[in-house]
GUGUTI-309790 format. One line per field, with one value per atom (N, C-alpha, C): residue number from 1; residue in one letter; atom name; y, z, x. Coordinates in steps of 0.05 Angstrom, whole numbers, plus 32768, in hexadecimal, padded with zeros to 4 digits. Atoms other than C-alpha are relative to their C-alpha. Example, Ala and Ser with C-alpha at 12.3 -4.5 7.8 and 13.67 -1.06 7.14 Angstrom:
pos <- c(1/1/1/2/2/2)
code <- c(a/a/a/s/s/s)
site <- c(N/CA/C/N/CA/C)
y <- c(7FE8/7FA6/8018/7FE8/7FEB/8016)
z <- c(8000/809C/8000/7FFF/808F/800E)
x <- c(8012/80F6/8012/7FF0/8111/7FF1)
end
This chain:
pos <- c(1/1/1/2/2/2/3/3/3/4/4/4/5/5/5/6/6/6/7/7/7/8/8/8/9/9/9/10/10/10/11/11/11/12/12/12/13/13/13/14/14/14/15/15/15/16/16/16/17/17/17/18/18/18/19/19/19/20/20/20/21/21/21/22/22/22/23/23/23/24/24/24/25/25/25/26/26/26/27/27/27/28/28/28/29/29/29/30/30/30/31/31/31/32/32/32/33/33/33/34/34/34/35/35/35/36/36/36/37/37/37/38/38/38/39/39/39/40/40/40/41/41/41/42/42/42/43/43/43/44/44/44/45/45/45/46/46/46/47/47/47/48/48/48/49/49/49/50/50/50/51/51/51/52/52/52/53/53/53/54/54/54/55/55/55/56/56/56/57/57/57/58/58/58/59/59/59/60/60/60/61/61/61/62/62/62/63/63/63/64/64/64/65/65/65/66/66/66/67/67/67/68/68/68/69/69/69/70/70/70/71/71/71/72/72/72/73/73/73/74/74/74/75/75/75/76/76/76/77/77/77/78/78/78/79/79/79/80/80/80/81/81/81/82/82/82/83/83/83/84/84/84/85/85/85/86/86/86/87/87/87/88/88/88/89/89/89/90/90/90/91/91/91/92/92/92/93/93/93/94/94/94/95/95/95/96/96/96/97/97/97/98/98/98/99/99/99/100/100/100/101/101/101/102/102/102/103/103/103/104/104/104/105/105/105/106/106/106/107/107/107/108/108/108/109/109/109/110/110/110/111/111/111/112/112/112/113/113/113/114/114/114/115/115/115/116/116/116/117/117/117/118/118/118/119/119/119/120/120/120/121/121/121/122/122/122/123/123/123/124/124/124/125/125/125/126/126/126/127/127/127/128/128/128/129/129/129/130/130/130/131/131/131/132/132/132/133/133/133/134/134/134/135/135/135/136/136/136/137/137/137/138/138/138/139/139/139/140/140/140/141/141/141/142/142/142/143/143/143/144/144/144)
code <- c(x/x/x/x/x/x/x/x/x/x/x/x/x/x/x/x/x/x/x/x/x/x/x/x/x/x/x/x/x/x/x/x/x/x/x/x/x/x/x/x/x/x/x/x/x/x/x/x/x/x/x/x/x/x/x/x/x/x/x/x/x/x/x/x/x/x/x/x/x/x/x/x/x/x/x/x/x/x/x/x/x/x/x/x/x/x/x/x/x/x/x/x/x/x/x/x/x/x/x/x/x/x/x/x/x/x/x/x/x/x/x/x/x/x/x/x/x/x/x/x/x/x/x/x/x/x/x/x/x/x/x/x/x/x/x/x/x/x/x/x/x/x/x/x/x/x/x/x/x/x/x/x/x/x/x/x/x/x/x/x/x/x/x/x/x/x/x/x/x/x/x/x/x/x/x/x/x/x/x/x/x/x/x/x/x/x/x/x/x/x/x/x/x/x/x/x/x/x/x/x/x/x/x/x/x/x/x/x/x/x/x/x/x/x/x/x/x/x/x/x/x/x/x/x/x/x/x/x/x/x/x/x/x/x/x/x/x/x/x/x/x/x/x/x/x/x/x/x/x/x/x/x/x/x/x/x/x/x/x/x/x/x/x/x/x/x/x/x/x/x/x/x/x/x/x/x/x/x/x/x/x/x/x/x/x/x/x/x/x/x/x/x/x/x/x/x/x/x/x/x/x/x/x/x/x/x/x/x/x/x/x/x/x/x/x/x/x/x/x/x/x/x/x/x/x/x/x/x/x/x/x/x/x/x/x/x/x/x/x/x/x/x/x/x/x/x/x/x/x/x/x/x/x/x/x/x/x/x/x/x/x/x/x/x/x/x/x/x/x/x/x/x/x/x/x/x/x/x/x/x/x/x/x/x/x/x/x/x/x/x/x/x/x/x/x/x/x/x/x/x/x/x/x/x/x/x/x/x/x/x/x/x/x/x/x/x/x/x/x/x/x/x/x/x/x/x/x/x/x/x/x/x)
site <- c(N/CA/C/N/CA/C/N/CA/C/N/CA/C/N/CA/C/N/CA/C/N/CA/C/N/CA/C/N/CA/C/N/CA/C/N/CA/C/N/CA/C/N/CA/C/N/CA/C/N/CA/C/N/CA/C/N/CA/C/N/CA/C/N/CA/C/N/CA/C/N/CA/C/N/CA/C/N/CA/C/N/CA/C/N/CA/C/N/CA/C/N/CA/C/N/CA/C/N/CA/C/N/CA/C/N/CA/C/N/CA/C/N/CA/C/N/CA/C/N/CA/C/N/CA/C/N/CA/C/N/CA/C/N/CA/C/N/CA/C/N/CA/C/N/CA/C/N/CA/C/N/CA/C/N/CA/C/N/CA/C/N/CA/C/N/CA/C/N/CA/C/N/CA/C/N/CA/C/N/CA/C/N/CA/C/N/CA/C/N/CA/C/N/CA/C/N/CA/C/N/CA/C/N/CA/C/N/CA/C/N/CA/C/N/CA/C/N/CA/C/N/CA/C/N/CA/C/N/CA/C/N/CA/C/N/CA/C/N/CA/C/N/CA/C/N/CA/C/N/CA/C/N/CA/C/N/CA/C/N/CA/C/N/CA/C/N/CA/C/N/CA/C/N/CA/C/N/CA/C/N/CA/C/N/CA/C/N/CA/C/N/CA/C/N/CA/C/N/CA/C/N/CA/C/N/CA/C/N/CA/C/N/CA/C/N/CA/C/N/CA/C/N/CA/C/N/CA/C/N/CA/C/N/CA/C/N/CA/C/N/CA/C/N/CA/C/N/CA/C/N/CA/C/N/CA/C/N/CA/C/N/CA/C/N/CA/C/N/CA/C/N/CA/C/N/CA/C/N/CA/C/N/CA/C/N/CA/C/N/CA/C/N/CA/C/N/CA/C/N/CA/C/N/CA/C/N/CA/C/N/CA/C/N/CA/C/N/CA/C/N/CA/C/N/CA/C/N/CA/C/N/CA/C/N/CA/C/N/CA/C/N/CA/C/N/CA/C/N/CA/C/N/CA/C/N/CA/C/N/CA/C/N/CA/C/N/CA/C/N/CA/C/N/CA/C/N/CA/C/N/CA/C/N/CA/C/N/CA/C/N/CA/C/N/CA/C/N/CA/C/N/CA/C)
y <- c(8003/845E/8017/7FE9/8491/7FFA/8009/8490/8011/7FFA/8494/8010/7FFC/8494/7FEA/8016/847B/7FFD/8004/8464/7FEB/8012/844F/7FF8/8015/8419/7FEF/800A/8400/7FE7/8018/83BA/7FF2/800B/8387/800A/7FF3/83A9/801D/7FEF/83E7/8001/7FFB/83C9/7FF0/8006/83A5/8015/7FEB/83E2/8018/7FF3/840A/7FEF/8010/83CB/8001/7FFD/83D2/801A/7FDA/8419/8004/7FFE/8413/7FE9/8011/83D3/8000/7FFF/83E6/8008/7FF6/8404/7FF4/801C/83C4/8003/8005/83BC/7FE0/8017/8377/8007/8002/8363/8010/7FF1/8390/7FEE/800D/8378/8012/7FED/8391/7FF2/8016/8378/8011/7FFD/8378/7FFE/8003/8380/8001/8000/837A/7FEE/8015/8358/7FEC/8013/8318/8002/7FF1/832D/8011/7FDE/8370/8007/7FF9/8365/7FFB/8003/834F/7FE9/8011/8314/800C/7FF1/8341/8015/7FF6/8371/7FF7/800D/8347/7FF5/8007/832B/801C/7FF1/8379/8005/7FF4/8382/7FEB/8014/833D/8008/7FF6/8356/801D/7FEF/8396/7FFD/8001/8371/7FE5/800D/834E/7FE3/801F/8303/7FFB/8001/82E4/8002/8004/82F5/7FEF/8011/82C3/7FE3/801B/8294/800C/7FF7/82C0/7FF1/800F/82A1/7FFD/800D/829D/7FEC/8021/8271/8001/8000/826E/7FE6/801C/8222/7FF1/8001/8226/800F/7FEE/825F/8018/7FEE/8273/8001/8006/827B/8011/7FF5/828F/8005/7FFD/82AE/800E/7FFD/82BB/801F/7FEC/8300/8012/7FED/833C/7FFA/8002/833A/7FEC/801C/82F5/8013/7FF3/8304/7FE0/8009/82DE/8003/7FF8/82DC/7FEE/800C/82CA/8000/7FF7/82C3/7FEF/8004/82C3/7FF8/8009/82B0/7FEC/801F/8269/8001/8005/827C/800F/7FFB/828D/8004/7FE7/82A6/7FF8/7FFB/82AE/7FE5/8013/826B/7FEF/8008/8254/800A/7FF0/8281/8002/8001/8272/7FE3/801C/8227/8002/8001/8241/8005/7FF5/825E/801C/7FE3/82A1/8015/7FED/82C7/7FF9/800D/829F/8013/7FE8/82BC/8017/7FDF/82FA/8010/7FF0/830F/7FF6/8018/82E3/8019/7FF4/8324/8007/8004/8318/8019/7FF1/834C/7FED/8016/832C/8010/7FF6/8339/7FF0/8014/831F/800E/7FF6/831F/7FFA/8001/8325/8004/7FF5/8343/8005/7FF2/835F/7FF1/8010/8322/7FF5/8000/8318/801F/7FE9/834D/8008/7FF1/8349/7FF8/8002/833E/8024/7FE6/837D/8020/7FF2/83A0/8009/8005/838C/8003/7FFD/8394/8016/7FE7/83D5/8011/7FF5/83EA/7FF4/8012/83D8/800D/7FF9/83DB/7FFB/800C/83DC/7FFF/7FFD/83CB/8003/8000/83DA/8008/7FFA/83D1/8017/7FF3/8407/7FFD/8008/83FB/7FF3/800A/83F6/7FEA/801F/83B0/8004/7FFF/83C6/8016/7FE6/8406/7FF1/8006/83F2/801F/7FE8/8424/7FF6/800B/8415/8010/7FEC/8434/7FF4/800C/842E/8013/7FEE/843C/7FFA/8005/8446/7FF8/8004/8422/8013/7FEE/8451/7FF1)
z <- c(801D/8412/7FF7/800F/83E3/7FEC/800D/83C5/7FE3/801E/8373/7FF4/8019/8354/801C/7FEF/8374/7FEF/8013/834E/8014/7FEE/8366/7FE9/8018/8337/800B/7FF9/8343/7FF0/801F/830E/8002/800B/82F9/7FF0/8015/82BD/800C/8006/82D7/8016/7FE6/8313/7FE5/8012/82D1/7FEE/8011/82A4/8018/7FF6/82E1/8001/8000/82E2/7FE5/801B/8295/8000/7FFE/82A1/800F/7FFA/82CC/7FFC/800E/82B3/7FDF/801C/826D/7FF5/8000/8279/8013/7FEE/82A3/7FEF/8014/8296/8018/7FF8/829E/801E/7FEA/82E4/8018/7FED/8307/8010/7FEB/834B/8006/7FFF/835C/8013/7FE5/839D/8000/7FFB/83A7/8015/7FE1/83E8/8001/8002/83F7/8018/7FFC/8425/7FEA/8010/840A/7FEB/800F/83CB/7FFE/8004/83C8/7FE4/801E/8376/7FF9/8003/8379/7FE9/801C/8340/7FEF/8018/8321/7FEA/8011/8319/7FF1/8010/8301/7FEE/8018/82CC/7FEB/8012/82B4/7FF7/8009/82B8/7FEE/801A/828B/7FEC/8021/8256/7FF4/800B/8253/7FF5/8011/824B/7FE8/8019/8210/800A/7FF9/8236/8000/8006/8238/801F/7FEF/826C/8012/8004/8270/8012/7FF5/828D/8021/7FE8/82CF/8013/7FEA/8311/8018/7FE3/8353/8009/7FEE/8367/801D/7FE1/83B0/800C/7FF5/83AC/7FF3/8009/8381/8000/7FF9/8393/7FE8/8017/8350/7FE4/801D/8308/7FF0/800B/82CF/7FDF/8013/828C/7FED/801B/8249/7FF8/7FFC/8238/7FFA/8016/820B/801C/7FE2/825E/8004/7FF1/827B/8017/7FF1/82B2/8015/7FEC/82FB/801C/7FE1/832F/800F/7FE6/8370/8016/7FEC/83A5/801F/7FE9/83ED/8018/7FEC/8412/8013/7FEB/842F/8003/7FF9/8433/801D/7FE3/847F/8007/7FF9/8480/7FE3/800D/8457/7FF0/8004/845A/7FEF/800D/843B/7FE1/801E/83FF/7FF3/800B/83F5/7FEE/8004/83E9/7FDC/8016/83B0/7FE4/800A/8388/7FF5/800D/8388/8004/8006/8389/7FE8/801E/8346/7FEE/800D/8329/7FFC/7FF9/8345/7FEB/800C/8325/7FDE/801D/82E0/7FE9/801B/82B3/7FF8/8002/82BB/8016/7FF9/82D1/801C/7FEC/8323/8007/7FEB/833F/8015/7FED/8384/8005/7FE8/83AE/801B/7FEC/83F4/8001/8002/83EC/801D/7FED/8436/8012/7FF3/8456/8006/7FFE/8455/8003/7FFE/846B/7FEA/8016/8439/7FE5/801E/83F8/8007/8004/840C/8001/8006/8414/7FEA/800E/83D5/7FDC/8019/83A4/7FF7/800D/8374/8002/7FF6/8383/8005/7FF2/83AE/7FF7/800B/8398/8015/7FEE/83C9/7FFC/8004/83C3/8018/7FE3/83F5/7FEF/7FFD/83F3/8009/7FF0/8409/800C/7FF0/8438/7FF6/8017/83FA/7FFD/8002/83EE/7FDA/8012/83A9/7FE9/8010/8395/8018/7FFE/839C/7FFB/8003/83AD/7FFC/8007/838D/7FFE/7FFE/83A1/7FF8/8009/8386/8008/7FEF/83B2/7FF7/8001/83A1/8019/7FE9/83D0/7FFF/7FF4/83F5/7FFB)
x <- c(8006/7C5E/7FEF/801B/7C41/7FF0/800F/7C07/8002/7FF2/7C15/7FE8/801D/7BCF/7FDE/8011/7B88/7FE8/8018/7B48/7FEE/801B/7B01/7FEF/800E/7AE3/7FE6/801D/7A99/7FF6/7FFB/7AA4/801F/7FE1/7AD3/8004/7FF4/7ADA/8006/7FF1/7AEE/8017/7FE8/7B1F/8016/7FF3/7B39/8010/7FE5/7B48/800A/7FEA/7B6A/8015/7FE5/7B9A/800B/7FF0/7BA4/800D/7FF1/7BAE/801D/7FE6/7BE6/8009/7FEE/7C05/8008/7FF6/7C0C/801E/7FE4/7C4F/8011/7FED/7C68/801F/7FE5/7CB0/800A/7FFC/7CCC/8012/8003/7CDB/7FFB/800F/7CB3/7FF6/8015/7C8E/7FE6/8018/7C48/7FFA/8013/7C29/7FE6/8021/7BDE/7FFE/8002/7BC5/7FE1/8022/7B76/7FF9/8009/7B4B/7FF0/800E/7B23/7FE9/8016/7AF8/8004/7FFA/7B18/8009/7FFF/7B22/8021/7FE4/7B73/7FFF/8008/7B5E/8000/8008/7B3F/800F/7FE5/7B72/8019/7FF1/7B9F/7FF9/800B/7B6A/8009/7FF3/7B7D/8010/7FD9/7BC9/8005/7FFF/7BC8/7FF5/800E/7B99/8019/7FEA/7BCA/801F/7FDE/7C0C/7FF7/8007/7BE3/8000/8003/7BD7/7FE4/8014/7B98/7FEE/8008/7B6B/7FEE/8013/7B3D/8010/7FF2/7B76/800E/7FF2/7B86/7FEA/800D/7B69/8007/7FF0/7B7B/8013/7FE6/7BC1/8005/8002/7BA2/8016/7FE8/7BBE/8013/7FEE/7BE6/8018/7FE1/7C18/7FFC/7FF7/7C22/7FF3/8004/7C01/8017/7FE7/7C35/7FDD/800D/7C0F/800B/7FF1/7C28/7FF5/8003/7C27/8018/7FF2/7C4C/8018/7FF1/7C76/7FF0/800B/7C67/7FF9/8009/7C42/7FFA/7FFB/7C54/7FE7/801C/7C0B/8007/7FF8/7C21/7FDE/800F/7BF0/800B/7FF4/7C08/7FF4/8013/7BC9/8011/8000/7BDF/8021/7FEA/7C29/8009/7FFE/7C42/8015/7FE4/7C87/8015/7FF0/7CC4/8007/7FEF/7CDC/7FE8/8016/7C96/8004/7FFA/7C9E/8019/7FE5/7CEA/8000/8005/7CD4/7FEB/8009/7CA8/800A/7FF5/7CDD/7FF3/8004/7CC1/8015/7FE9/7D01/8009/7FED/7D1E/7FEC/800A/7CDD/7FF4/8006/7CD5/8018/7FE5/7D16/8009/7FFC/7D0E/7FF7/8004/7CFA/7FDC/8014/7CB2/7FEA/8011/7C78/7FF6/801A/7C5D/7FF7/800D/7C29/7FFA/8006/7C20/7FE8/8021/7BDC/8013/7FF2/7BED/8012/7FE4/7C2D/8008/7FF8/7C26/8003/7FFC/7C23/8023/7FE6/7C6F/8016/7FF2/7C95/8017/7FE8/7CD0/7FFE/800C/7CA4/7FF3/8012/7C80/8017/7FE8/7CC4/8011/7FEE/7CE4/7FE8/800D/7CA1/8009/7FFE/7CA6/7FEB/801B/7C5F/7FE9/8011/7C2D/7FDE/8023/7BDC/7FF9/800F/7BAD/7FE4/8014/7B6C/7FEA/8014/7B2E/7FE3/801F/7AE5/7FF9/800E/7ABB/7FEB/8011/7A87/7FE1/800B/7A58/7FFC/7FF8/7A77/8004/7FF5/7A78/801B/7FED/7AA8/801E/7FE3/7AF1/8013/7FF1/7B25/8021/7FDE/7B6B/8017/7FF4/7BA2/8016/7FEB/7BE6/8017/7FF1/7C1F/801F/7FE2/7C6D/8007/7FEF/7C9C/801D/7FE6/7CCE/8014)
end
């Protein structure tokens, strides 16, 4: 994978406007996987890429147990989170292929945890702490 663009943000507000910054030119059914350890700002960024395709952000949140939140938005916008799912056949049961492919902006968390979600996203974000605990380094990588 190559690395596209990278930004180091010290705030939710500014791991928020690098996600408006590159989601503003979302085109419907794009995939985006997030990758991060625990607390590494993958919420968060997605509280930005919603404010940019004009949804409300205020309603984004973690779907640790729930799978999936869906949010209204200029591009609907599809937040997956992949934490508690454990292989293929886990994530086929959720119907996230029907709306992966429905027209709609996803972003997954955990994307890398399944080998052929992390294959098949369009670009992968990564996020990482720095030793700090507070500056976030986000990188955003095309898939080969």
């Amino acid at each position: 994978m190559r690395i596209l663009r990278e930004y180091r943000t010290t705030s939710e507000e500014e791991t928020e406007a690098a996600a408006a910054e590159l989601l503003r030119m979302a085109s419907p059914g794009e995939v985006i996987g997030l990758v991060g350890e625990l607390g590494a700002g993958k919420t968060v960024f997605v509280r930005g890429a919603v404010r940019a395709l004009g949804g409300d952000p205020t309603q984004v949140h973690s779907p640790t147990f729930t799978i999936m939140n869906i949010y209204r938005a200029r591009i609907p916008v599809h937040h997956f989170d992949l934490y508690r799912i454990t292989d293929a056949g886990d994530l086929e049961s959720t119907g996230y292929y029907e709306f992966t492919s429905s027209g709609a902006v996803s972003l997954v968390e955990w994307a890398d945890k399944i080998p052929d979600v992390a294959a098949q996203v369009d670009f992968m974000i990564s996020i990482r702490l720095e030793p700090d605990r507070l500056t976030r380094v986000i990188s955003v990588h095309e898939q080969d």
